[in-house]
Rosetta silent file (secondary structure, phi, psi, omega in degrees, C-alpha in Angstrom):
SEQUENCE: XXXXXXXXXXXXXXXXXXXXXXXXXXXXXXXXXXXXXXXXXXXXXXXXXXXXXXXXXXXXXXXXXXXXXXXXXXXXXXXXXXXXXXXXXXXXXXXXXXXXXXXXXXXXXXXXXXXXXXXXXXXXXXXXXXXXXXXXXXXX
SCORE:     score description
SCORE:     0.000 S_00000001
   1 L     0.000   64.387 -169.852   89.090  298.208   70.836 S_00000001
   2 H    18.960 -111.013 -164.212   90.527  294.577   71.620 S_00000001
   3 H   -88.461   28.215  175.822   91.450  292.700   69.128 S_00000001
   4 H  -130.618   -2.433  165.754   91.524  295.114   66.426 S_00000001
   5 L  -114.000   77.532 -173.923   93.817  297.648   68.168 S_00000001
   6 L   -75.910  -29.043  173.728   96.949  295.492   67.279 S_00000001
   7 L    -3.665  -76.631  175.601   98.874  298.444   66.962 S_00000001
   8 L   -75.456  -10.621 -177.561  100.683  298.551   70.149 S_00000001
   9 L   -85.827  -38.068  178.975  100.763  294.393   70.239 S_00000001
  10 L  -125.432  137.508 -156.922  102.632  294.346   66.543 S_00000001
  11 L   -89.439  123.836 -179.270  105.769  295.645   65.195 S_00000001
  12 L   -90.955  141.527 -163.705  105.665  295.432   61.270 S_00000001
  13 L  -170.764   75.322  175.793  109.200  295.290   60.247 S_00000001
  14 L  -113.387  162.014  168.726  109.274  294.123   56.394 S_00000001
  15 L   -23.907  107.101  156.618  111.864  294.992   53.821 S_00000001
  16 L   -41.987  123.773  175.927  111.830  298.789   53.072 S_00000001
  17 L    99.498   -4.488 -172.624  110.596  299.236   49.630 S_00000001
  18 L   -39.111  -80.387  167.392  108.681  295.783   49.236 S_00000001
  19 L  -133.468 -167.566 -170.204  106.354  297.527   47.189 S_00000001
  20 L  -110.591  148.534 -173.837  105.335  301.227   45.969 S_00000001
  21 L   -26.560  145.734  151.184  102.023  302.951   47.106 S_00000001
  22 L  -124.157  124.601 -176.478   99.094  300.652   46.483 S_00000001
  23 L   -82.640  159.032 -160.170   95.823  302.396   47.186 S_00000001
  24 L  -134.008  126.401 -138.232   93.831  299.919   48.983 S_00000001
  25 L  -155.451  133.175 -150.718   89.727  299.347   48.763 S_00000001
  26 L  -108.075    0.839  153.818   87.524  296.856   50.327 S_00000001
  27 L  -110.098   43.272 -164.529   85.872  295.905   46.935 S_00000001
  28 L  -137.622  140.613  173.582   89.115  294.739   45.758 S_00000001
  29 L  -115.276  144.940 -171.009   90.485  291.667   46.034 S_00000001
  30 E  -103.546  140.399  141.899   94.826  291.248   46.985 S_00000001
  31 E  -104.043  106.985 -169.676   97.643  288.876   46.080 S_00000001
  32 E   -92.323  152.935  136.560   99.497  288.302   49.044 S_00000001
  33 E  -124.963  140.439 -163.655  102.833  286.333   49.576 S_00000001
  34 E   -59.943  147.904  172.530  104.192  285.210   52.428 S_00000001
  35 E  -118.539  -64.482 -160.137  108.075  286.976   53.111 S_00000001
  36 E  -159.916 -175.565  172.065  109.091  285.273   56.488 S_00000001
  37 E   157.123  150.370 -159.094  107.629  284.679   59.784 S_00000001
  38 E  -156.295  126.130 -166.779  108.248  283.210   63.208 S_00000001
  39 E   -97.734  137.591  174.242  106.101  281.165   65.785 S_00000001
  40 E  -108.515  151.457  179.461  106.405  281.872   69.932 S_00000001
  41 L  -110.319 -171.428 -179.140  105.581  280.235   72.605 S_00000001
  42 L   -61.087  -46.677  163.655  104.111  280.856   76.148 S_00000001
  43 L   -61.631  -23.870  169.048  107.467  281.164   77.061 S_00000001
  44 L   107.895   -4.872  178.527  108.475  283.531   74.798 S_00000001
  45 L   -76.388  134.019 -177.976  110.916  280.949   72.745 S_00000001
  46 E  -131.162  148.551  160.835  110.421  282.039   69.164 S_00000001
  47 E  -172.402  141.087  170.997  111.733  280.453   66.441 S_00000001
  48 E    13.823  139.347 -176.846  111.189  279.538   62.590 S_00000001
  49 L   -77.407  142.741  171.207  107.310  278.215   62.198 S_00000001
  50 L  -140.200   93.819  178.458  107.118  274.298   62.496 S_00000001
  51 L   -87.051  155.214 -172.673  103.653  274.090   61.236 S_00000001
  52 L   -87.967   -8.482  168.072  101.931  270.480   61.058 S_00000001
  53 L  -131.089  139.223  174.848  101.414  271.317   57.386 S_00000001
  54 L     3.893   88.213 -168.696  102.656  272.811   54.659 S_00000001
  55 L   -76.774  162.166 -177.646  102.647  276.858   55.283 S_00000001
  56 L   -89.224  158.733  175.975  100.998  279.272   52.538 S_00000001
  57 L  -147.013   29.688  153.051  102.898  281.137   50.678 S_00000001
  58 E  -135.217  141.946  133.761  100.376  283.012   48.184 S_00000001
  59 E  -113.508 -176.119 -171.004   97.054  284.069   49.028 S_00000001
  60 E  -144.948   83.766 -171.127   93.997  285.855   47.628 S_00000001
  61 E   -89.499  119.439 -178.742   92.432  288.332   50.199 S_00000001
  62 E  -143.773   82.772 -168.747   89.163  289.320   48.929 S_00000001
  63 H   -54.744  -24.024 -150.043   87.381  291.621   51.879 S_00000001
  64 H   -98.228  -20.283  146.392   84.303  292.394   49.953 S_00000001
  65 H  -101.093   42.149  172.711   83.401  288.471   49.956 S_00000001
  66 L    39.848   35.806  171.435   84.548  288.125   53.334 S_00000001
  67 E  -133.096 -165.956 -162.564   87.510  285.053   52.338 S_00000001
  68 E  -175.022  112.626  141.565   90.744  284.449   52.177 S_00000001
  69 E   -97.654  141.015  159.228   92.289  281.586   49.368 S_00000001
  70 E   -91.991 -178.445 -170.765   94.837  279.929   49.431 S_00000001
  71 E  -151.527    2.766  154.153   96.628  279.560   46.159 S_00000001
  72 E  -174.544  168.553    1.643   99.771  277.999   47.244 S_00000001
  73 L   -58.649  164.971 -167.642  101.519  275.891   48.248 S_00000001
  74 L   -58.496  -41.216 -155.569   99.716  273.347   45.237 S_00000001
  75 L   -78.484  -23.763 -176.830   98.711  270.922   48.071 S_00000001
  76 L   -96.465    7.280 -165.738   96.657  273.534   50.066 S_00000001
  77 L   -81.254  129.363  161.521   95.525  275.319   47.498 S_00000001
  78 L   131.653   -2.671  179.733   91.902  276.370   47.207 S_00000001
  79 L   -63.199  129.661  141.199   91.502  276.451   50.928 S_00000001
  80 E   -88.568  136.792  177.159   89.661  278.541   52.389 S_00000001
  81 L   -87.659   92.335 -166.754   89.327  281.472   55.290 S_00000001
  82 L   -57.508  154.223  150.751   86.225  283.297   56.407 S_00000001
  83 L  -128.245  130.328 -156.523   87.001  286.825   57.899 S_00000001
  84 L   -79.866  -44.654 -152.808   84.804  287.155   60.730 S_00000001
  85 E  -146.000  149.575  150.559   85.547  291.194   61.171 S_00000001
  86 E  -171.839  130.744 -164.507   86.966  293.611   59.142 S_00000001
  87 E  -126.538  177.570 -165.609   87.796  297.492   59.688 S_00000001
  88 E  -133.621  110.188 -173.669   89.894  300.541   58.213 S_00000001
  89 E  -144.959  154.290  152.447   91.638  302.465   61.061 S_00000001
  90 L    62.148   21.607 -159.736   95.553  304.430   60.664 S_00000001
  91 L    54.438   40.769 -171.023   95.707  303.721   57.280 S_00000001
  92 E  -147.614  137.997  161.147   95.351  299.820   57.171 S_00000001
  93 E   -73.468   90.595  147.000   92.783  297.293   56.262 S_00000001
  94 E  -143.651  155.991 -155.463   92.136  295.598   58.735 S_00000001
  95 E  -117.023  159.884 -174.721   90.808  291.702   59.377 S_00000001
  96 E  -163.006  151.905 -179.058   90.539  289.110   61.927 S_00000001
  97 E   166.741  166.059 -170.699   88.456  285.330   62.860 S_00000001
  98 E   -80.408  140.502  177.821   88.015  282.532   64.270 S_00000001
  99 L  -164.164   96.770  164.601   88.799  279.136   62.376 S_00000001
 100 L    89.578   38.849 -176.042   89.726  275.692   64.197 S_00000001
 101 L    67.580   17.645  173.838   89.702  276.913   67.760 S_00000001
 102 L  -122.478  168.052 -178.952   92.574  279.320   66.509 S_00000001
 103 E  -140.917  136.894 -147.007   92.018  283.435   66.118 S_00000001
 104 E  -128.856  115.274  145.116   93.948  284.984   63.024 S_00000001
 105 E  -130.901  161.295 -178.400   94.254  288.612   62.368 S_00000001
 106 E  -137.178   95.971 -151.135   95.156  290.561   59.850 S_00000001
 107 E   -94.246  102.772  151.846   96.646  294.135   58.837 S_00000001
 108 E   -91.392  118.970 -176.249   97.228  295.339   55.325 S_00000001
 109 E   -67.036  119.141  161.985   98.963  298.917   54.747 S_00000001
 110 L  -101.812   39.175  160.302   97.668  300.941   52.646 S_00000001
 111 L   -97.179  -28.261  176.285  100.589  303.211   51.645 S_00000001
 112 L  -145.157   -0.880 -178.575  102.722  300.410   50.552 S_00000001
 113 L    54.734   50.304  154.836  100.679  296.873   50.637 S_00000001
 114 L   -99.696  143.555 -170.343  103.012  295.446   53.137 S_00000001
 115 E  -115.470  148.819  172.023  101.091  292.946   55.222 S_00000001
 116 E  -132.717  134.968  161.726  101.306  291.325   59.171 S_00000001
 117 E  -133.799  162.882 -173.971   99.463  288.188   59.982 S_00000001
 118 E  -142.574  159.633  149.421   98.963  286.333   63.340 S_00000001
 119 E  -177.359  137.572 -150.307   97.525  283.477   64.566 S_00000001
 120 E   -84.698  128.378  167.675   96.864  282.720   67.661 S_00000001
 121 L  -126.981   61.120  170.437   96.522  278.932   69.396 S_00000001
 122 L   106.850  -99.440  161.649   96.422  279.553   72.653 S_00000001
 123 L   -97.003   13.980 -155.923   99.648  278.496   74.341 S_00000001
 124 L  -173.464  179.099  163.967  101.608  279.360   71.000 S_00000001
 125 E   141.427  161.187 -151.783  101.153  281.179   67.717 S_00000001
 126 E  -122.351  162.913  154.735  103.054  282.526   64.742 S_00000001
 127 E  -104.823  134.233 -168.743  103.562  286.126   63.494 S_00000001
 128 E  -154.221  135.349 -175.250  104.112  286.244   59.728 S_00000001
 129 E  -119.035  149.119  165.966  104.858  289.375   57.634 S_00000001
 130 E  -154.972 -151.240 -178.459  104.559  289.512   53.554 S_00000001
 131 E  -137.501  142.891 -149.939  103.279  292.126   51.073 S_00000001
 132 L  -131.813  161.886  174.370   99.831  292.394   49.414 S_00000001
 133 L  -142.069  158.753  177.194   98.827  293.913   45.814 S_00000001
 134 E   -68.654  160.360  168.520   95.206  294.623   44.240 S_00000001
 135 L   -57.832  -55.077 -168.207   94.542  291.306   42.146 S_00000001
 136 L   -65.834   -4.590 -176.962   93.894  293.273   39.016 S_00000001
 137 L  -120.267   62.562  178.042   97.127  294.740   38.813 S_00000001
 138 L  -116.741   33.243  149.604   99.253  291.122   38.779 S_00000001
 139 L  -115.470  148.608 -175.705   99.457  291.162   34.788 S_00000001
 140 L   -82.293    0.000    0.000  102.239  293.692   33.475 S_00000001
C-alpha cells in the first residue's frame, strides 16, 4: 500500500537487545532517541548525515495527538511534527507526512520499541534508526 508498505524498502538493523518488550498503544505517547543514522544520495553514496542543522536526538512521539516534539538537541527543542498518516500492520506502529517539501516516515516495533525513521528530499534523504519507550514509564 505505497508508502506505508516500507517493509521490503527498510532493513532495521539496531543493536540486539536495545530494549525489552514494550507493548505499544496509540493513546500513548514515546520517548525516542536517536542511535545512529546515515543520509544517501541519488547515487547511492551514503554517508554520516550532514544536516544544515543541528540533528534530534530525543523526541516525544505522541500518535493519539497526531505530533512529534522535539526535545533535544536544546536549540531545536519544542519543534514540532504533524503526522499526516498513521497505521498498525506486522506488529509496528506505523507513521508518515509531509513537512517542508520533504516526506518522513516512521516505524516503531512493538515487541521491543526499536524505531526506523526516513526522510525523504527528493534527490537525497537520510535513514535513521533509534529506540522508542511509552513516556510514562521514563521515571524508575
Amino acid at each position: 500500500m505505497g508508502i506505508l508498505n516500507l517493509r521490503s524498502k527498510i532493513a532495521v538493523c539496531l543493536t540486539p537487545g536495545l530494549l525489552a518488550a514494550i507493548p505499544m498503544a496509540d493513546d500513548i505517547a514515546y520517548l525516542c532517541s536517536i542511535v545512529r543514522g546515515v543520509e544517501c544520495n541519488e547515487l547511492l553514496e551514503c554517508g554520516p548525515p550532514q544536516p544544515d542543522r543541528p540533528p534530534p536526538t530525543f523526541l516525544r512521539v505522541d500518535p493519539d495527538a497526531d505530533l512529534i516534539t522535539l526535545l533535544a538537541p536544546e536549540e531545536r527543542r519544542g519543534e514540532l511534527t504533524h503526522i499526516g498518516i498513521k497505521s498498525r500492520d506486522g506488529g509496528n506502529l506505523i507513521m508518515a507526512g509531509v513537512e517542508a517539501g520533504r516526506a518522513w516516515t516512521m516505524i516503531l516495533s512493538e515487541a521491543d520499541g526499536k524505531m526506523a525513521l526516513t526522510v525523504n528530499f527528493g534527490d537525497s534523504g537520510y535513514v535513521v534508526f533509534g529506540a522508542c519507550m511509552p513516556a510514562d514509564q521514563t521515571t524508575p
